[in-house]
N, C-alpha and C positions, 0 to 999 in steps of 0.2 A: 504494500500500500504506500501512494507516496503522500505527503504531507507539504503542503505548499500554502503561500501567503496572499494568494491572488484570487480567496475563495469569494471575498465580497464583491470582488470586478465582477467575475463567473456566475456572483447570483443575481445580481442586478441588469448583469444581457440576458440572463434566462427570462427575467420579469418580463422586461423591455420586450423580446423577443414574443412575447404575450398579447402586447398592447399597441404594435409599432410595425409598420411594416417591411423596414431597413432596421438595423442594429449597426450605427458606427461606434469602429475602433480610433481612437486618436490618439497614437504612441509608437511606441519601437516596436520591436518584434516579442516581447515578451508580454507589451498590452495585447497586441493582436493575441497572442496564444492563450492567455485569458478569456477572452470574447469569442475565439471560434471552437473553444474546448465548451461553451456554453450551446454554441450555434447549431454544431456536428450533427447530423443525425433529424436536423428540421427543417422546414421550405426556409425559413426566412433567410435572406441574406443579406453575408457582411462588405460592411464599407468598408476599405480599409483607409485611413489619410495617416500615411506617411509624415511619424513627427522625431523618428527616432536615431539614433548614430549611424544603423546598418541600414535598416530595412530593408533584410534580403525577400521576404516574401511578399514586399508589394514590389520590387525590383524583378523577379521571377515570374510575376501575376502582369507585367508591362504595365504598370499603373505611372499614372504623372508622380512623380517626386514632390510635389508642391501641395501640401494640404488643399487648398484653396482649388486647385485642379481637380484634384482629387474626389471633391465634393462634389462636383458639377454629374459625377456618374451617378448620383442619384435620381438624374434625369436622363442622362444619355448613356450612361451604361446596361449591357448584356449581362443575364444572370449567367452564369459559367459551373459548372460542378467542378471538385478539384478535391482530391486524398486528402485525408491529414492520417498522421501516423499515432498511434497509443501504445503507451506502455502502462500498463499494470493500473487501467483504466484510466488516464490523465492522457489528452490531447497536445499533440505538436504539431507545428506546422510545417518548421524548418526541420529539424534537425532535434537529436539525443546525445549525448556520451557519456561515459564512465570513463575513470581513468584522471592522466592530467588536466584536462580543462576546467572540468567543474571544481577541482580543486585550486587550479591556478585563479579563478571567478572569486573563489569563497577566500583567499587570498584577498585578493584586491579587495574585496569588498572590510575585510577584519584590516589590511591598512590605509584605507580611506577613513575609516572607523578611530583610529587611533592616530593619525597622520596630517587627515585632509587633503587638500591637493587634488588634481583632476583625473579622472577616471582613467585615462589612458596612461597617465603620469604611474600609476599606481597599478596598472593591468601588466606594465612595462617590468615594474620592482618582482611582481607576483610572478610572473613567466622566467624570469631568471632564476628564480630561487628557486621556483619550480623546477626547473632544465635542472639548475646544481644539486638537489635531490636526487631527482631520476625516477620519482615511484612509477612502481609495475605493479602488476595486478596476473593473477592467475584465473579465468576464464575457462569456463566451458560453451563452445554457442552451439548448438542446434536448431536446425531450421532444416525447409524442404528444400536448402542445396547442401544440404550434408551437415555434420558434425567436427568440429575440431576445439580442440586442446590447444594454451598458448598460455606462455610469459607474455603480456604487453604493456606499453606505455596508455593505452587508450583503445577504445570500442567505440567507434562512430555508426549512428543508424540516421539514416536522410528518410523524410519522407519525397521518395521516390530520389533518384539516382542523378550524385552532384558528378557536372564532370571534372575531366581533371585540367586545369586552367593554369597551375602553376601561380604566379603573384599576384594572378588576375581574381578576379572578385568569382567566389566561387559559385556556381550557379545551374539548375536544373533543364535540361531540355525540355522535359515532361512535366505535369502536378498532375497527373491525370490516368499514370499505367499501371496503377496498383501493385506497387512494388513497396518495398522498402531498398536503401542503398546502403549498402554495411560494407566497410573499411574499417579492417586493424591489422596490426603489424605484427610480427616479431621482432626485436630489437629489445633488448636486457640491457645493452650500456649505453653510457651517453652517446660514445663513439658511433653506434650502432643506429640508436634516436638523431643526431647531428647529419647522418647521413641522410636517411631517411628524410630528414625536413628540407636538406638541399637537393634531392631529385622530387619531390613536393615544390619545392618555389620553381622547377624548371619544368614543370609541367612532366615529367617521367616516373611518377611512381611505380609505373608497370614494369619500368629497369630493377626493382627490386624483388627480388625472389622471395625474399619474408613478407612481402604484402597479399593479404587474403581479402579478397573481395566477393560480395555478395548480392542478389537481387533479390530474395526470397520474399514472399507474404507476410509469412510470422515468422520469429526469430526469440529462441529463447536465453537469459545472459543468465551462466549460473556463476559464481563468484565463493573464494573461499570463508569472507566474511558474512553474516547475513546482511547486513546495513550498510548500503556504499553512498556515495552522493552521485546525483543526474542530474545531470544540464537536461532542460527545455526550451527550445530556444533562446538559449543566452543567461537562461534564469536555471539556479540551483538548489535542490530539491535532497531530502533523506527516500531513499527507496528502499525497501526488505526484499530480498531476494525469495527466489529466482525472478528477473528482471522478464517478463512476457510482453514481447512487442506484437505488435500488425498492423497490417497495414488497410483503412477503411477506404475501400475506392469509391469515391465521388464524392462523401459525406457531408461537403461543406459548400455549401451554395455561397459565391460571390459576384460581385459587380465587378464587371471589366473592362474597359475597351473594347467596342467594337471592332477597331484593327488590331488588336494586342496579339501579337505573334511570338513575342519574347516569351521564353522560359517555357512555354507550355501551351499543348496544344487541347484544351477541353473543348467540351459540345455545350452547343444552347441547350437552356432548358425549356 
């Protein structure tokens, strides 16, 4: 079960979602994952206006960047069906992981906490100590592409399949194939991780033989702790193991561009 702080957002678009016949998000990618973890699974659909530092999945959905643009599709936008991914009943839009990031996240956030200073200022502190650590994590994943065993630094699950871009902003062709996208490595030393991140920024992770990728439906993460920490889009969460992903194809009705070609090819509804 996971335990997260974004339940009052989540109750209040379910309300909304009652009385209203659009439900907008107005934030980064962690508001949004709030409001469509609310949305999933019903006709209404979400706005989303882009307010946030990434905003990878209004960037993947081809939405304007400019809230104020963004709002206009409440008139001229196409309703669009599009995945979102769940683990252990909690909704994502973007993405999941175990491993270093959520930890490097809850970092930054404990010295913002004690420090101040700007988010990236402090994400920057957190990723280094994190590297000079090095934690691994011992894994078991099972899904319908097989089962494996692994040391790794990290267990990435995409809802639906990021490519590989190298420095470039990383980004989905699809929201819409019912997949999940799952990347983890093998790699134990820093040596091994250093590598690793430099065929990562050069767009060649497939030059590495320790990278294990996946597209499956469901995917299960068994871990030797029972309690790990999960990112949700950017936001991080305590989970009890075993970690149960899948992937929900179409579940989430949104407003989009009628030209929107980027990221993803969904059907009218």
């Amino acid at each position: 079960m996971l335990r997260t702080g974004a339940d009052d957002l989540r109750e209040a678009a379910a309300k909304a979602a009652v009385d209203f016949d659009v439900v907008a998000a107005m934030g980064g990618d962690g508001t949004v994952n709030a409001v469509a973890g609310a949305l999933a699974g019903t006709p209404t659909p979400l706005l989303v206006l882009p307010a946030g530092t990434l905003n990878h999945f209004a960037r993947d959905l081809g939405l304007p960047l400019d809230p104020a643009e963004a709002a206009l599709l409440v008139r001229d936008g196409v309703r669009r069906e599009v995945d979102v991914g769940e683990v252990n009943g909690h909704v994502f839009v973007n993405n999941s992981s175990i491993g270093a990031y959520p930890l490097t996240v809850a970092l930054r956030e404990r010295l913002q906490d004690e420090r101040g200073g700007g988010k990236w200022t402090a994400m920057t502190r957190a990723a280094l100590r994190t590297f000079h650590r090095y934690p691994t994590v011992r894994v078991r994943l099972a899904s319908d592409d097989g089962e494996v065993s692994l040391e790794t630094p990290f267990v990435f699950v995409g809802n639906n399949v990021y490519a590989d871009r190298g420095l470039g902003a990383p980004q989905r062709e699809r929201l819409d194939a019912g997949c999940l996208g799952v990347l983890t490595v093998r790699a134990t030393t820093r040596r091994e991780g250093l590598r690793i991140a430099v065929l990562g920024a050069l767009g060649r992770l497939d030059d590495a033989r320790t990278v294990w990728r996946g597209d499956p439906t469901q995917l299960t993460v068994e871990t030797e702790g029972r309690s790990q920490l999960v990112s949700l889009d950017g936001e991080v969460v305590s989970g009890e193991g075993p970690l149960e992903y899948r992937s929900r194809p179409r579940a989430l009705v949104v407003l989009a561009p009628p030209s929107a070609t980027s990221g993803c090819s969904p059907r009218e509804r």
